[in-house]
Each structure stands twice: as C-alpha cells, then as structure tokens.
N, C-alpha and C positions, 0 to 999 in steps of 0.2 A: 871802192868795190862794195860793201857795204850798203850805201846810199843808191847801188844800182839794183842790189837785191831786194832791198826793202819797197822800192820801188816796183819791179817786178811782182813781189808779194801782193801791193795794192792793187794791180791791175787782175791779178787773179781772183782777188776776191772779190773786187768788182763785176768780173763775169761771172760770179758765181750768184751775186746780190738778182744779177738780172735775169738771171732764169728762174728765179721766185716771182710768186704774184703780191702783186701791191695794189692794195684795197686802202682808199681814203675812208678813212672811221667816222669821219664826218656826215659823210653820203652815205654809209650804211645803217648810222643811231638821227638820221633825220631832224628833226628839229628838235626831239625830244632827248638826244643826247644818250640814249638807252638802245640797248640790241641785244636779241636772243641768238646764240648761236647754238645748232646743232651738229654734234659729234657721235657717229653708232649710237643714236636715240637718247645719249643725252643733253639735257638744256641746262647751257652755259649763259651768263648774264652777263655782258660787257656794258660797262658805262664810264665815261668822261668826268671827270669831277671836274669842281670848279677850277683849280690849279692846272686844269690842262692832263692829268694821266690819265691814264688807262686802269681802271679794275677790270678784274674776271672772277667771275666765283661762278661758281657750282650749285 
C-alpha cells in the first residue's frame, strides 16, 4: 500500500514539473558561460562556474 502511494506521489509531481518551463542555461550564457537576467527592472547575473553550478547574484 505504501509503495502504491508513493508512487502516485511521483506521478503528481511529475505533472507538476511539466507545466513549468525549462530553459537549457547553456543556450542562454552562450559561449561565454555568463547571463543577465531581468526581474521588475532588476539585473541578475547568472554564471556557470567551472564545476558545472549555477551562481546568481544580484
């Protein structure tokens, strides 16, 4: 019973993942690995470090 719920559980969150958008960070920091993003007029600075994460600052 358990292992049917949790299972259930996955599937819902899974419809939930897919009604979000998904943007490859690759394609939008282009070659240079770097992206500004704008939120209500502020500029946010996304970049890739070499290990592969994600920064965001302000």
């Amino acid at each position: 019973m358990n292992a049917r719920v949790e299972i259930d559980q996955n599937i819902e969150a899974t419809k939930v993942e897919l009604d979000i958008p998904a943007y490859d960070v690759r394609s939008l920091t282009r070659t240079h690995g770097q992206a500004n993003l704008v939120l209500d007029g502020a500029v946010y600075h996304l970049r890739i470090t070499r290990a592969g994460k994600l920064i965001l600052t302000k």
